[in-house]
C-alpha positions in Angstrom: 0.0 0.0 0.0 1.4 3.6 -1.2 -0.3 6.9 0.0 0.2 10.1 -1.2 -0.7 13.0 1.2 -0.7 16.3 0.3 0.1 17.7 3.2 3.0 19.4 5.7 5.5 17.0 8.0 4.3 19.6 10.5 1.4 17.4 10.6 2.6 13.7 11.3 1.3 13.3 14.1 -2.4 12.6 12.9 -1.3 9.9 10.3 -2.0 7.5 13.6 0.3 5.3 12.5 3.8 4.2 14.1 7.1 3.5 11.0 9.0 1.2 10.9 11.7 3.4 8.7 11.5 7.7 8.2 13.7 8.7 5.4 13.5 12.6 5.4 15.5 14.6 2.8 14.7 18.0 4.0 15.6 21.0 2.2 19.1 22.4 3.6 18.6 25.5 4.8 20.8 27.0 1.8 19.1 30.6 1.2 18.1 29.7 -2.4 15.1 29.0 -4.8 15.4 24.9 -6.5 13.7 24.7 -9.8 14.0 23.0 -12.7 12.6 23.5 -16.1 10.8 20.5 -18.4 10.8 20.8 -22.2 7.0 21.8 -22.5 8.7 25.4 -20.2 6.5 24.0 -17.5 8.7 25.4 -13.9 8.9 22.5 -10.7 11.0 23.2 -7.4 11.1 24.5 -4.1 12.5 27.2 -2.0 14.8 27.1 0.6 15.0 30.5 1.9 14.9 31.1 5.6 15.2 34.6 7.5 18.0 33.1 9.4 19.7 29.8 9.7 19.1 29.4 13.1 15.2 29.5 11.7 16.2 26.6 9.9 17.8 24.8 12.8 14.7 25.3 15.1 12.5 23.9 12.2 14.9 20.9 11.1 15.1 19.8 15.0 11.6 20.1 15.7 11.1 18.2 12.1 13.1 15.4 13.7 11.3 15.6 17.2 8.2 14.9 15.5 9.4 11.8 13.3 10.9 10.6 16.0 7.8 10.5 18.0 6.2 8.2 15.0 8.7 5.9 14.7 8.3 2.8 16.4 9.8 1.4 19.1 12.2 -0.8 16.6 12.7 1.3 13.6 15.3 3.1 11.9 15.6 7.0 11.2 17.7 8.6 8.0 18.4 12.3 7.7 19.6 13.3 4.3 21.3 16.5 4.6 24.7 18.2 4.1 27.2 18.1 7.6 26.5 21.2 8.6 23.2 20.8 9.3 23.4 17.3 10.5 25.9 18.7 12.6 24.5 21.9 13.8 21.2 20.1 14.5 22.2 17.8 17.1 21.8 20.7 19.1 17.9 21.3 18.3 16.8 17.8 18.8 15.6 16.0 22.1 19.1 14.3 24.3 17.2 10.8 23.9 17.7 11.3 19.8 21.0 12.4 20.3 22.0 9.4 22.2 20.2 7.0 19.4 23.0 8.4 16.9 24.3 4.9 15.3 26.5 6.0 12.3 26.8 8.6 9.7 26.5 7.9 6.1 29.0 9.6 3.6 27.5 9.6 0.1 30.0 10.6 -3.0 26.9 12.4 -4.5 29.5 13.1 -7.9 33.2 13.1 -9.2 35.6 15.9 -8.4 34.9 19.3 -9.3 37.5 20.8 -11.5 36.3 24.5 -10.2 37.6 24.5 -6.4 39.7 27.8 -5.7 40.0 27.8 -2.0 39.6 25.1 0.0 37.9 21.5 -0.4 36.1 20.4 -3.0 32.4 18.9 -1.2 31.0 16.0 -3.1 29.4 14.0 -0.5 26.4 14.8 1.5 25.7 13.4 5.1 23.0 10.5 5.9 22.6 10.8 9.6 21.4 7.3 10.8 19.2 6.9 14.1 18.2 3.6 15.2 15.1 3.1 17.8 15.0 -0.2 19.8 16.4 -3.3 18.0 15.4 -2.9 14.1 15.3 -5.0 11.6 18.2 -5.3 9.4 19.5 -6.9 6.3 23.3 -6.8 4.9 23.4 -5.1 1.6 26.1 -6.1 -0.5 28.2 -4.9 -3.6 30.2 -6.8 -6.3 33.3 -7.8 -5.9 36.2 -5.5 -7.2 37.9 -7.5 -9.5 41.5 -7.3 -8.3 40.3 -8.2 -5.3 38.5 -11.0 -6.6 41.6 -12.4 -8.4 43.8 -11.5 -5.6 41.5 -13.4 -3.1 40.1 -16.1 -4.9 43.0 -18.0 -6.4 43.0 -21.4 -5.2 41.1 -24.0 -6.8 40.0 -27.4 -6.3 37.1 -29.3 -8.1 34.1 -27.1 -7.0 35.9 -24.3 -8.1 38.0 -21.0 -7.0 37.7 -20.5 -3.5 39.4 -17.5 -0.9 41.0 -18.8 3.1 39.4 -17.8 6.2 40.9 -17.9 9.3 39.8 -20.7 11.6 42.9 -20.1 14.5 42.3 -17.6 17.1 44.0 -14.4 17.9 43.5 -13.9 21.7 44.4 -17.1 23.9 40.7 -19.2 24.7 41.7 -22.2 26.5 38.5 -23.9 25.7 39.1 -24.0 22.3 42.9 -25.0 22.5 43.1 -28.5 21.5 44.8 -30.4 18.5 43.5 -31.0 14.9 45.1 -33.2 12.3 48.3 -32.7 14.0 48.2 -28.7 14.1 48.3 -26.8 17.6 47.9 -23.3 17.0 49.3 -21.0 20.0 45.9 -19.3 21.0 43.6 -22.2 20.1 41.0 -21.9 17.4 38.1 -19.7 16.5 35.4 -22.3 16.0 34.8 -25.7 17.8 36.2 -29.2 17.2 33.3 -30.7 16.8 32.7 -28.0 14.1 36.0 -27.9 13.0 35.7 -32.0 11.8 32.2 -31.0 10.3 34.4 -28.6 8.0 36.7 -31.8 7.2 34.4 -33.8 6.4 32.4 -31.3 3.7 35.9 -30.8 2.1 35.7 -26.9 3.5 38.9 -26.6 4.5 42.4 -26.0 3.0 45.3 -27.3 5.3 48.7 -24.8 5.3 52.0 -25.7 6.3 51.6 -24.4 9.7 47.9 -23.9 10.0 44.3 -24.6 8.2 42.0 -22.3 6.3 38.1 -22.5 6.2 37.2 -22.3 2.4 35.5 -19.8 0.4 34.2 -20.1 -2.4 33.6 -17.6 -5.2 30.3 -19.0 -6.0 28.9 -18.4 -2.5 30.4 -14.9 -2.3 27.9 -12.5 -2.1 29.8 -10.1 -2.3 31.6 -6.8 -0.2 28.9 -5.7 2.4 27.9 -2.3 2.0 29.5 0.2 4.8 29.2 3.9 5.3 31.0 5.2 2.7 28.6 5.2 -0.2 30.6 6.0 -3.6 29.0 3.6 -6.0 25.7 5.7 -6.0 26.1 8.6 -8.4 23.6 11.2 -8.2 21.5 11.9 -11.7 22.9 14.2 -13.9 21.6 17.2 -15.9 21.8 15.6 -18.9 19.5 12.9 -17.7 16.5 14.6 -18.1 14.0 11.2 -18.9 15.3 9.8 -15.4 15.4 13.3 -13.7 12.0 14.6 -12.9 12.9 17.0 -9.7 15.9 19.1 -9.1 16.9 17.6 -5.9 16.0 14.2 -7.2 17.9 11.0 -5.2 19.1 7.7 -7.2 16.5 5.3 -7.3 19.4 2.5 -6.5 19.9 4.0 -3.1 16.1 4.2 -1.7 16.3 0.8 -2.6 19.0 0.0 -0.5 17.8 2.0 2.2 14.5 0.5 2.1 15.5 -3.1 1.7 18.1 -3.3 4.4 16.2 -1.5 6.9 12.5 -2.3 6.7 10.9 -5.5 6.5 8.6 -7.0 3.5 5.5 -6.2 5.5 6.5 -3.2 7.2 5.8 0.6 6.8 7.8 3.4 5.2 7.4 6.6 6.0 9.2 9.9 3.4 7.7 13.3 5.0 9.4 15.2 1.5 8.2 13.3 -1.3 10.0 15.1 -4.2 10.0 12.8 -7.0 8.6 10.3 -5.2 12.0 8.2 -4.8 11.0 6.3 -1.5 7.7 5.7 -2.7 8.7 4.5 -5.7 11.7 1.7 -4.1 8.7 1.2 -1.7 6.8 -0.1 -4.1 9.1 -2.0 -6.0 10.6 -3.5 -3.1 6.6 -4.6 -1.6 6.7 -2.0 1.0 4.0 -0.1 2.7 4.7 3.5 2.6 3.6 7.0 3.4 4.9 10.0 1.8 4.0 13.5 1.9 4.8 17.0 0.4 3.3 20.5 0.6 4.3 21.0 -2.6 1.7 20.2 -5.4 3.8 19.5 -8.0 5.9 17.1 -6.0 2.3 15.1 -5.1 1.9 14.9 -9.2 5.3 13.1 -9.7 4.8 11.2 -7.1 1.4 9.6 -8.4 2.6 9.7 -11.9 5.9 7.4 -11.6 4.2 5.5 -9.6 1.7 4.7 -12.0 4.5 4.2 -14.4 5.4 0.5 -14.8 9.5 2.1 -15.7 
């Protein structure tokens, strides 16, 4: 189920309803007017001007007060915004948010600028993450990079190319110290012996001259599992205007990620700044129930219009 409100995050509380994910890409506070014009001349955006940014702040940290307050008691929080205001904010919202700070996301939003005179060029934007209770989660994962891949994977027996674990330990645990196939490792082993033989006798493991590996094989690699430095997410470009329907439009790819790893099949999503309709739109591809919401009219019509689109 997908609904569309028209209507202000000011107003969350009388959706009645508790989420089990809130990903909120607020505007930045950045003093200027976002629009974008289609072929037909037709003008869509937003404004971001503010009499002051500490009137941003007070409004971005009450924003975040009220998600908070409908998020349920497992769920995860993401704020989409640049450092500085994730930053600046911590100071607006209530101590109990503060203290469910889990990890920041970096996201390489595009390549270097070539234009930079003085100081840094700033290609990433900041995804605070907030996590309520114990949520649900589910590793994401990338491909392999292919030196790696060759680096790694480069023995080989008849099942195929395989990488070695470690199955010795690193810090002494006498109840693991005992000796395997005539190996006696100094600080014991990581797993069992019991499990250890079970590895033996399923061919897993690849015996050294001092020690023995557990096997992995290339076949069962998933691949690396996503961490906080997202750089394989480029933001859409000007020059995609079919894909590019909003000026501050996020990839579809990473609402998908959000959305998988962090809610489950038969939970509830909730975007308070629809947009495009990004969430809504990985919401329902990914069979999620979502909520998303925009005072902006023209933002509503995007919304319901990709999401009538089979694309």
């Amino acid at each position: 189920m997908i609904n569309v409100l028209h209507m202000s995050v000011d107003d969350v509380s009388t959706l009645n309803r508790k989420f089990d994910l809130i990903y909120a890409d607020p505007p930045f506070g950045l003093q200027r007017d976002f629009n974008m014009q289609e072929k037909n001349g037709e003008v869509k955006g937003f404004s971001d001007n503010w009499n002051t940014y500490e009137d941003y702040l007070e409004w971005y940290g009450s924003t975040i007060n009220n998600l908070w307050d409908v998020l349920s008691k497992d769920g995860w929080m993401y704020l989409h915004n640049n450092f500085i205001g994730n930053a600046r904010v911590l100071g607006y919202i209530k101590p109990e948010i503060v203290d469910a700070f889990y990890t920041n996301i970096s996201w390489k939003r595009s390549g270097p600028k070539n234009n930079i005179k003085n100081g840094w060029g700033n290609i990433v934007d900041s995804i605070m993450v907030l996590r309520k209770g114990n949520p649900y989660f589910q590793v994401e994962y990338t491909d392999l990079d292919a030196k790696y891949e060759k680096n790694s994977f480069k023995n080989k027996d008849d099942r195929g190319f395989y990488a070695l674990a470690k199955t010795t330990g690193e810090k002494s645990r006498p109840s693991r110290r005992y000796e395997f196939k005539g190996y006696n490792p100094e600080f014991g082993w990581r797993v069992s012996e019991e499990m250890l033989q079970d590895l033996a006798n399923e061919n897993m493991l690849h015996y050294g001259k001092n020690t023995v590996y557990k096997k992995i094989y290339l076949e069962d690699n998933k691949g690396v599992p996503v961490q906080n430095l997202w750089d394989d997410l480029y933001n859409i470009s000007r020059s995609e205007l079919n894909k590019r329907k909003y000026p501050t439009q996020k990839p579809l790819k990473m609402l998908e990620r959000i959305v998988k790893s962090s809610c489950p099949e038969d939970g509830w999503v909730l975007d308070p700044f629809a947009g495009s309709g990004t969430t809504a739109k990985a919401s329902q591809l990914l069979n999620r129930n979502c909520v998303t919401l925009d005072v902006n009219e023209d933002a509503i019509n995007l919304t319901n219009d990709w999401l009538r689109d089979s694309a």
